[in-house]
N, C-alpha and C positions, 0 to 999 in steps of 0.2 A: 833295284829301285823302281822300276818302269814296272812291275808286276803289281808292285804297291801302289801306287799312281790307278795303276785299271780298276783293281780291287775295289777303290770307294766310289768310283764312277760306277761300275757294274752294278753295287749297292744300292745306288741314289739313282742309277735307271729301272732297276725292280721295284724299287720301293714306287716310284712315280707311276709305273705303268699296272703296278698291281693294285693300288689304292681302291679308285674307282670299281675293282671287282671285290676286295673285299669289303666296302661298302655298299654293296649290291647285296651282298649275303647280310651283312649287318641290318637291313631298312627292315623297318616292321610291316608285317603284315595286315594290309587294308583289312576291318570288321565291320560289320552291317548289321546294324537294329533289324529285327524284322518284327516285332513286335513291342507295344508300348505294353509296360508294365503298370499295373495299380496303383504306385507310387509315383508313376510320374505323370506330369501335366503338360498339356500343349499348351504354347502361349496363345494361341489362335484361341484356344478355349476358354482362356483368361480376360483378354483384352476387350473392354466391351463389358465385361460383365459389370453390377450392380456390389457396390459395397456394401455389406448390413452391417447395423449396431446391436449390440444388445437384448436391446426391443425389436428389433426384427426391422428398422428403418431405415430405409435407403442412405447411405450420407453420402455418396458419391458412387464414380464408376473407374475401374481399370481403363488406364491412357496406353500407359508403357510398361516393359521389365525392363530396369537398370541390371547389366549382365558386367561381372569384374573382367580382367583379362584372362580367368581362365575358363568363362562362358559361365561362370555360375549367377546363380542372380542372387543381386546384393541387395536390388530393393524392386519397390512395388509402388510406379506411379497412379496418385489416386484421381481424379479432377473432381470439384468438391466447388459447388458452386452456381452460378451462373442457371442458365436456362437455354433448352436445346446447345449446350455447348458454347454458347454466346456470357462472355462473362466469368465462364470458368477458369478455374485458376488451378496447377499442377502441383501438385503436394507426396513429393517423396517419403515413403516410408519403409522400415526394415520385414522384409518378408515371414519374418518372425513376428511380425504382429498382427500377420491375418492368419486366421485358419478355415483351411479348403477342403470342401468334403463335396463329396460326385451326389447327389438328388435324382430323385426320379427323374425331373426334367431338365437336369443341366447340372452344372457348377452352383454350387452355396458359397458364397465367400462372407466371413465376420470378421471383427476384430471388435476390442476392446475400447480402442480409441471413440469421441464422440466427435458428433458434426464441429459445433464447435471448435474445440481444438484444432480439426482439420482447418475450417476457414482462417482462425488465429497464425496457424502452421506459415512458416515462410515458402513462398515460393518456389518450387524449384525449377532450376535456369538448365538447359541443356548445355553442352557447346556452340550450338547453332543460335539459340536464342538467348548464349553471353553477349554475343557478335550484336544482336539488334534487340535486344531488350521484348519487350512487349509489343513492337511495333513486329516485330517477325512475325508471332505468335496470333495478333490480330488477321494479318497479311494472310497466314496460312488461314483461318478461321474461313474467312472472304473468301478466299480462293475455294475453299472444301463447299462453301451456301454457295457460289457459282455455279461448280461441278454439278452440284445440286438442283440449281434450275436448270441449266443448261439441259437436264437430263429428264426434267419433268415438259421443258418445253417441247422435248422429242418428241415424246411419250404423247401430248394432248396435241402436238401436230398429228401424232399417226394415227390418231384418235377421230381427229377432223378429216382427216382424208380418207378413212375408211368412211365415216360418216358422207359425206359429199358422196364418196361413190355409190352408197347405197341410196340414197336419196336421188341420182342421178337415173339409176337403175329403177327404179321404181317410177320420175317421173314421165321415161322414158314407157312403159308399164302401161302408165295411165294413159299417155299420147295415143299406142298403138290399140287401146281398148278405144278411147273415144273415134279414133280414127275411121275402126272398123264396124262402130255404130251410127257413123254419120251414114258410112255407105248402103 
C-alpha cells in the first residue's frame, strides 16, 4: 500500500519540476525583420501625408492607423477640414478605401470618397476623447500651437543673441578703430 501512496507523489513531483523545462523547449523562437518589403508600409510614412480625390485634390490628411488586436490595421484616420489643423475634425475610414502607391517623391495616397462626404462623415471619438469629448481634442490642439511657439520663441531668441553679439563685436571694432585714430 505505501508504494502506491509514493508512486503518485513521485509523478506529481516530476510532472511539477519538469514542466518549466519542457516549456522551455516548447517557447518559439525570436525572428527579426531585416528588411522592409514592397508591400509593406511604415506608418511614419503614412501619417502626415495628404489625401487625394479623384481629381488629384487634397481632401484631407492621415492623423492616425486604427490597428485591431491583432496589430492589423482596420482603419485610416483622415482629418478633413479646418485650417493648420485648427478646426479639423477626425473622420475614420476602412483602409480599403484608399489606395497607396510609392511616387518618385514620397507616398500617393487616393480614394474614391469626396471631400464632402468626409466633412458630412461622423466624427471619430478615440477612447481618450470618449472621456472629454471635443474639449480634449481642442486641449491637445493648444498644447501642440504652444509647443509650437514655445519652440519658435527659442529659435528667434538664439537669433537675437547671435545678433547682439555680433553687433557687440563689431561695435567694439569701431571703438578700437576710432580709438586709435584719435591718437
Amino acid at each position: 500500500m505505501k508504494a502506491i501512496k509514493i508512486i503518485p507523489a513521485l509523478l506529481l513531483a516530476t510532472t511539477t519540476f519538469s514542466t518549466p523545462l519542457l516549456a522551455k523547449k516548447e517557447m518559439k523562437q525570436e525572428t527579426f525583420i531585416e528588411v522592409q518589403q514592397k508591400q509593406q508600409w511604415l506608418a511614419s510614412n503614412l501619417i502626415g501625408e495628404n489625401v487625394l480625390n479623384s481629381k488629384n485634390e487634397v481632401i484631407g490628411d492621415i492623423n492616425d492607423l486604427v490597428l485591431n488586436d491583432t496589430f492589423k490595421t482596420g482603419a485610416v484616420v483622415i482629418g478633413v477640414g479646418g485650417f493648420l489643423g485648427m478646426g479639423e475634425k477626425d473622420v475614420a475610414v476602412p483602409l480599403s478605401s484608399l489606395n497607396v502607391v510609392r511616387g518618385k517623391d514620397g507616398v500617393i495616397i487616393t480614394t474614391s470618397l469626396d471631400k464632402k462626404s468626409l466633412e458630412t462623415a461622423p466624427d471619430y471619438k478615440t477612447l481618450e476623447n470618449r472621456k472629454g469629448g471635443v474639449k480634449t481634442k481642442i486641449q491637445k490642439q493648444l498644447s501642440e500651437a504652444g509647443d509650437k511657439m514655445k519652440e519658435a520663441g527659442k529659435k528667434a531668441g538664439e537669433t537675437i543673441k547671435d545678433a547682439a553679439e555680433k553687433t557687440s563685436d563689431k561695435a567694439k571694432e569701431i571703438y578700437k578703430d576710432a580709438k586709435e585714430s584719435v591718437k
